[in-house]
C-alpha positions as CSV (number, residue, x, y, z in Angstrom):
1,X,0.0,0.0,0.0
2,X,2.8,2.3,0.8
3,X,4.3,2.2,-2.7
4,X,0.8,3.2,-4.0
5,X,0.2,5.9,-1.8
6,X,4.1,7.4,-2.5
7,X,3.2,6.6,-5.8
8,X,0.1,8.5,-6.1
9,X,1.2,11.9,-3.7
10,X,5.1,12.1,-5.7
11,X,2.9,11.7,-8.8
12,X,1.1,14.6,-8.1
13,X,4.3,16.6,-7.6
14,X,6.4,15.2,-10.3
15,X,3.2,15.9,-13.0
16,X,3.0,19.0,-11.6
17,X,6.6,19.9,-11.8
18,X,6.8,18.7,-15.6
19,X,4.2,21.2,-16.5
20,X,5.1,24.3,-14.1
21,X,8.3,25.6,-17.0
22,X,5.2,25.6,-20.1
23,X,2.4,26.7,-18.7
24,X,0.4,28.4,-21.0
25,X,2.0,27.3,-23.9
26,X,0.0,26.7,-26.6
27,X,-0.3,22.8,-27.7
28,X,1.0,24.1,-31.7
29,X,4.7,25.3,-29.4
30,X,4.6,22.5,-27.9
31,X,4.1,20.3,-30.8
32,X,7.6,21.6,-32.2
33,X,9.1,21.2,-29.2
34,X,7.2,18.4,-27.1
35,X,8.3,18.0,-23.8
36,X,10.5,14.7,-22.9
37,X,12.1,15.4,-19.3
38,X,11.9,17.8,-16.2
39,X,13.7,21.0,-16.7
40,X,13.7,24.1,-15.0
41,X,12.5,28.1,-15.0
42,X,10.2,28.8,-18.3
43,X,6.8,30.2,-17.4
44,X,7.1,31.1,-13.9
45,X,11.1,31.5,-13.8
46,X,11.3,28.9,-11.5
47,X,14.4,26.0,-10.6
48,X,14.1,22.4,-11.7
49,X,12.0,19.8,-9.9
50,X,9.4,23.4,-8.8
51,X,5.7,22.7,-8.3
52,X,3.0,24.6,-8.0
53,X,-0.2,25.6,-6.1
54,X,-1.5,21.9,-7.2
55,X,1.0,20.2,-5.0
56,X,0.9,22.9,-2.1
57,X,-2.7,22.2,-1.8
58,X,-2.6,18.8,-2.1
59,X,0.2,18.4,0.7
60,X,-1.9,21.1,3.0
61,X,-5.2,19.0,1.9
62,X,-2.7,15.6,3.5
63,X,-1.4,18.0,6.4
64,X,-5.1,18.2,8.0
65,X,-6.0,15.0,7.1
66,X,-3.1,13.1,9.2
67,X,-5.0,14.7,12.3
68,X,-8.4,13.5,11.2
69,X,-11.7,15.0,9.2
70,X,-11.8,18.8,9.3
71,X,-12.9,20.8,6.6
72,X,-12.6,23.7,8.6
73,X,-9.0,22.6,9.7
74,X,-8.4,21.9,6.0
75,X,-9.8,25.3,5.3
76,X,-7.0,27.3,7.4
77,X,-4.1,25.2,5.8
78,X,-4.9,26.5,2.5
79,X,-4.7,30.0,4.1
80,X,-1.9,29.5,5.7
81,X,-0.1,28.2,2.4
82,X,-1.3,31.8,0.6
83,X,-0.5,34.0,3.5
84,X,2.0,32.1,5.1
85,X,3.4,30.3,2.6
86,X,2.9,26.3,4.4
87,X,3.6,24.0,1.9
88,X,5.6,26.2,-0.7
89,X,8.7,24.4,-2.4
90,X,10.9,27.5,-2.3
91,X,9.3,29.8,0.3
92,X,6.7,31.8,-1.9
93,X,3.4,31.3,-3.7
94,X,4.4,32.3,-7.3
95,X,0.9,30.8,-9.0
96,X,-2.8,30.7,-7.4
97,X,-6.3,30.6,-9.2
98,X,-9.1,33.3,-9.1
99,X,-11.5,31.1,-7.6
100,X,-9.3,29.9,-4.9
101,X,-7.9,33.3,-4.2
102,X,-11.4,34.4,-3.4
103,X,-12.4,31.8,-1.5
104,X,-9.4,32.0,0.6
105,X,-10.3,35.6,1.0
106,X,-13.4,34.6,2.7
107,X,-12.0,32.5,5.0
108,X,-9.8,34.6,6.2
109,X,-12.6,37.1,7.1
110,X,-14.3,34.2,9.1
111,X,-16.9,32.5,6.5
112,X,-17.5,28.7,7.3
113,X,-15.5,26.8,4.3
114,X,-18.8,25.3,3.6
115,X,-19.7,28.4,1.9
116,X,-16.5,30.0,0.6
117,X,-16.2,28.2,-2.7
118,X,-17.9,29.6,-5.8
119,X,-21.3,28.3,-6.7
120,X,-21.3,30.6,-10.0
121,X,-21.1,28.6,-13.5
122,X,-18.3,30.5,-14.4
123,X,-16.1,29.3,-10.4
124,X,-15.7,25.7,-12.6
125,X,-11.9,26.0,-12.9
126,X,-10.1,23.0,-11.8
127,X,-8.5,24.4,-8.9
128,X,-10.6,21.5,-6.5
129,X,-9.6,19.0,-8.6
130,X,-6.1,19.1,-8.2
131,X,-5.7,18.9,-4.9
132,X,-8.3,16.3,-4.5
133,X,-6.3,13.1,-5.0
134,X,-5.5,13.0,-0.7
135,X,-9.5,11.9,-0.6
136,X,-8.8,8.2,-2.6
137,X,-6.6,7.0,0.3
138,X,-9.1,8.5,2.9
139,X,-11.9,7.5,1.7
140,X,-11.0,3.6,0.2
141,X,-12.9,2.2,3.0
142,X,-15.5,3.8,3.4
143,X,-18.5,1.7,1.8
144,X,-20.8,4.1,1.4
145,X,-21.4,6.0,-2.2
146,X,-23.7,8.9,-0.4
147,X,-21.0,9.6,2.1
148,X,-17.9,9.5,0.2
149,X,-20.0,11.6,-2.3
150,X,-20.9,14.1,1.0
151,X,-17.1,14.2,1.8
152,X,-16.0,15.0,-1.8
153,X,-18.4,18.3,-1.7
154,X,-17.8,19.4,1.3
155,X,-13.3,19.4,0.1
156,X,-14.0,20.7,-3.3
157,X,-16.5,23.7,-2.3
158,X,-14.0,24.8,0.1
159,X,-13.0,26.8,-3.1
160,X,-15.7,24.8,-6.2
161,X,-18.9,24.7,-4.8
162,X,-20.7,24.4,-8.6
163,X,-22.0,21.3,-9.0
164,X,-19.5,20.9,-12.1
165,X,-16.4,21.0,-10.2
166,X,-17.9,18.7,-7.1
167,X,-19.3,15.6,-10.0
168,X,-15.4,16.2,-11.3
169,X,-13.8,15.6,-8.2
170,X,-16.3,12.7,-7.1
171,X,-15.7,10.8,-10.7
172,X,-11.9,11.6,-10.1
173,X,-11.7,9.9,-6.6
174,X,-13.4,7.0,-7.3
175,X,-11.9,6.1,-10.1
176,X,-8.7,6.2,-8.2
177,X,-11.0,3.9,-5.7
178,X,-11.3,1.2,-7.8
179,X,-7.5,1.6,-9.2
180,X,-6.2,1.3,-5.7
181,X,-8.4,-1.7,-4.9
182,X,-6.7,-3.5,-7.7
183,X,-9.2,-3.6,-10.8
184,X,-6.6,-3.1,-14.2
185,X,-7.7,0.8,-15.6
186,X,-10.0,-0.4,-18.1
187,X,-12.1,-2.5,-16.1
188,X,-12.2,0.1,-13.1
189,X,-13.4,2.7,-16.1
190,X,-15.8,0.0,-17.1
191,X,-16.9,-0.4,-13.7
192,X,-16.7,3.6,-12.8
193,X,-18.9,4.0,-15.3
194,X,-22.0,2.0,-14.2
195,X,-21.5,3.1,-10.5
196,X,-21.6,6.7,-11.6
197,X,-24.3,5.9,-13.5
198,X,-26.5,4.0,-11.0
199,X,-25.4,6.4,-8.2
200,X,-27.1,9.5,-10.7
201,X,-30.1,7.6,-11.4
202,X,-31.2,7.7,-8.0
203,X,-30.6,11.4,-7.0
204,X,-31.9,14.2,-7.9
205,X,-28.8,16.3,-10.2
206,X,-29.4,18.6,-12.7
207,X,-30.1,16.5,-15.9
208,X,-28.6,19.7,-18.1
209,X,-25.4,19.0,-15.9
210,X,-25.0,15.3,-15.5
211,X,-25.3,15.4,-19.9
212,X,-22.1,17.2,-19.9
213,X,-20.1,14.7,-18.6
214,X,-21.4,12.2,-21.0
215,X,-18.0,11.6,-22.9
216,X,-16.8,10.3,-20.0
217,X,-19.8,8.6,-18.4
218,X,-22.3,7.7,-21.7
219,X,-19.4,7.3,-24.1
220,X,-15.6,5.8,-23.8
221,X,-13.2,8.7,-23.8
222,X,-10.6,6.7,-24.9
223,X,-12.0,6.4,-28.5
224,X,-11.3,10.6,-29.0
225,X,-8.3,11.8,-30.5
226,X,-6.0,14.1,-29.5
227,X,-7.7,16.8,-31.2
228,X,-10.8,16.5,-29.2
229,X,-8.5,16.5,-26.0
230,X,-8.1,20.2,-24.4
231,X,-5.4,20.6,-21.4
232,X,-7.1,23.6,-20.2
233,X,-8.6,24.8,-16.7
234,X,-12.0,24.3,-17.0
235,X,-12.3,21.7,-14.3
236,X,-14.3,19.1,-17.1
237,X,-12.0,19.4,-19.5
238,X,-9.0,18.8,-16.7
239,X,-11.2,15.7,-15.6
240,X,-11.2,14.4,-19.9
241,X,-7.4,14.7,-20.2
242,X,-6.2,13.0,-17.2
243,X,-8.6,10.1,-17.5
244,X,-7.6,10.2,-21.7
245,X,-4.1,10.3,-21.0
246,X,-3.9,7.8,-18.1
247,X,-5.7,5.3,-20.2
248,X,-4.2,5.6,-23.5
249,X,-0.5,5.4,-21.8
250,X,1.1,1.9,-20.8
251,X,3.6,4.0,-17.8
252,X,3.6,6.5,-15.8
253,X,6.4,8.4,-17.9
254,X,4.3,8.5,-20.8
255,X,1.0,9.5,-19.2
256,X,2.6,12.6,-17.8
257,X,4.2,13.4,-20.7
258,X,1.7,12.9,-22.8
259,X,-0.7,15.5,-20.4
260,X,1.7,18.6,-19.9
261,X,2.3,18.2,-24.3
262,X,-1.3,19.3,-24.4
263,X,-0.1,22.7,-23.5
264,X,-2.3,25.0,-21.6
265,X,-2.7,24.6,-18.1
266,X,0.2,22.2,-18.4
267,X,1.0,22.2,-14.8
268,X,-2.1,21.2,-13.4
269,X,-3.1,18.4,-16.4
270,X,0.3,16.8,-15.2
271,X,-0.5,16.5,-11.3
272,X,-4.3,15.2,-12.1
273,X,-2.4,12.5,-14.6
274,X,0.5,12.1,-12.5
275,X,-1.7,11.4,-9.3
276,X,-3.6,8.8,-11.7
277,X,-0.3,7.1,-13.1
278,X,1.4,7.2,-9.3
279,X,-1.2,5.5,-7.7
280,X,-1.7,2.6,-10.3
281,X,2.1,2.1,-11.4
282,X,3.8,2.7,-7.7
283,X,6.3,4.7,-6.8
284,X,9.0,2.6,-8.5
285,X,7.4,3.1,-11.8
286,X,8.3,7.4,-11.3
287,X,11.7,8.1,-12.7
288,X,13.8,8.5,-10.8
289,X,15.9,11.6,-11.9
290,X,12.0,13.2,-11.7
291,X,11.3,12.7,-8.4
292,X,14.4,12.6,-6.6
293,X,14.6,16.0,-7.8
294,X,11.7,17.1,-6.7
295,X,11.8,20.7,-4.1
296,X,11.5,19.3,-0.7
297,X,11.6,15.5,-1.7
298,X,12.3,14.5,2.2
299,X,9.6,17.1,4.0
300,X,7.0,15.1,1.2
301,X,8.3,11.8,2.6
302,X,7.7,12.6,6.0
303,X,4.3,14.0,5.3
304,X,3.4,11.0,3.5
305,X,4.9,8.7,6.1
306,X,2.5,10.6,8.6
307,X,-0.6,9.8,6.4
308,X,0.0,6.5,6.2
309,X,-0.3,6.0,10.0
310,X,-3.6,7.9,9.5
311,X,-5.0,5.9,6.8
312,X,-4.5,2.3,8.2
């Protein structure tokens, strides 16, 4: 279990760090020039093995979880990551959403986390998503669809309260469910599919919503080409790529890869992939000149040493 837990938390980071040199490069750049190893400053002018707000969030998100379920708790890490800088790699925030800068905003004048994501069509950026991966090892054993569902909202609307970016996250962490209760990725999309499917049929969602996950739920996303694949920060589209990119990949190398080439929000389509790849490869499958130069490689270890003793 340990290797797939390392596997899934350093493949956040490493995915993330991949992407943090090209972000916002457009997939044409890219195309001349594709992406084959880690390398440093680009975009955001930072050194080799940097990542971003995806893996500061995700490590605060781990943080409060080691000392048990608090969403309030969790809400006051990711303050003290923007204000305080907890959980930087180099001592700074150098990259942080709209969304989530508002909603940290809130918090820190005292609104209950509950409320302090944006409900708004147009608060569906991804920035819930990427820091949601923490949630598969929490919630693996808990049997119940409803409250891992409850759980999912109540982490993602911390910033993404829209009903968009809370379905994205809840696809997201139980697919990596069924991947880290052994089921090969195919047959755990297979088997995503009808749970999702059964689970909507008896609530109550927004049928205008649920139909726009439909390339993922109704249809096999594996059968779109790249073409149809966007690498952007609209949190569906993040949710399309990771899945497309995990899936059509045979390693973890190539999955990343393959995500942060789709230029855009290169960064963040990395960590969703990497946390994907990590967690169904193990942490062996990472290479090794990634993630032992990763920013902070031994604070991660420790932090994820700590979780697993939380997680048993």
């Amino acid at each position: 279990m340990l290797d797939r837990i390392k596997g899934g938390i350093i493949g956040v980071a490493v995915g993330d760090a991949l992407g943090v040199p090209f972000e916002f490069k457009d997939r044409a750049i890219l195309e001349l020039n594709p992406v084959n190893d880690m390398v440093g400053y680009g975009t955001h002018n930072q050194p080799l093995g940097t990542w971003s707000d995806d893996s500061s969030m995700t490590f605060c998100t781990i943080d409060s979880l080691c000392n048990g379920y608090d969403i309030v708790d969790i809400s006051k890490k990711y303050s003290k990551w923007y204000n305080n800088n907890l959980w930087t790699p180099r001592g700074s925030v150098f990259d942080i959403g709209i969304t989530t800068r508002k909603a940290i905003n809130l918090i820190d004048q005292g609104v209950k986390p509950e409320i302090t994501g944006g409900f708004d069509e147009y608060s569906n950026g991804n920035g819930s998503l990427m820091r949601i991966l923490p949630l598969v090892y929490y919630l693996k054993n808990e049997p119940s669809i409803d409250k891992r569902y409850l759980k999912i909202l109540e982490v993602s609307s911390i910033t993404h309260a829209h009903f968009r970016a809370v379905f994205s996250c809840f696809i997201y962490v139980e697919y990596g469910i069924l991947l880290l209760k052994g089921l090969d990725k195919k047959s755990a999309y297979d088997r995503l599919k009808k749970e999702i499917n059964d689970f909507v049929s008896k609530e109550r969602f927004d049928a205008k919503e649920i139909i726009m996950f439909d390339r993922l739920l109704r249809k096999d996303i594996t059968k779109k080409e790249r073409f149809n694949i966007k690498g952007t920060g609209y949190v569906l589209r993040s949710l399309e790529a990771s899945l497309w990119c995990f899936l059509t990949s045979d390693n973890y190398e190539k999955a990343v890869l393959k995500a942060v080439n789709l230029g855009s929000d290169t960064d963040t389509t990395g960590a969703i992939t990497g946390g994907l790849a990590g967690l169904y490869y193990g942490f062996g499958a990472i290479p090794e000149t990634w993630k032992f130069q990763l920013a902070r490689y031994e604070d991660i270890e420790e932090l994820i040493e700590r979780f697993k003793e939380t997680i048993r």
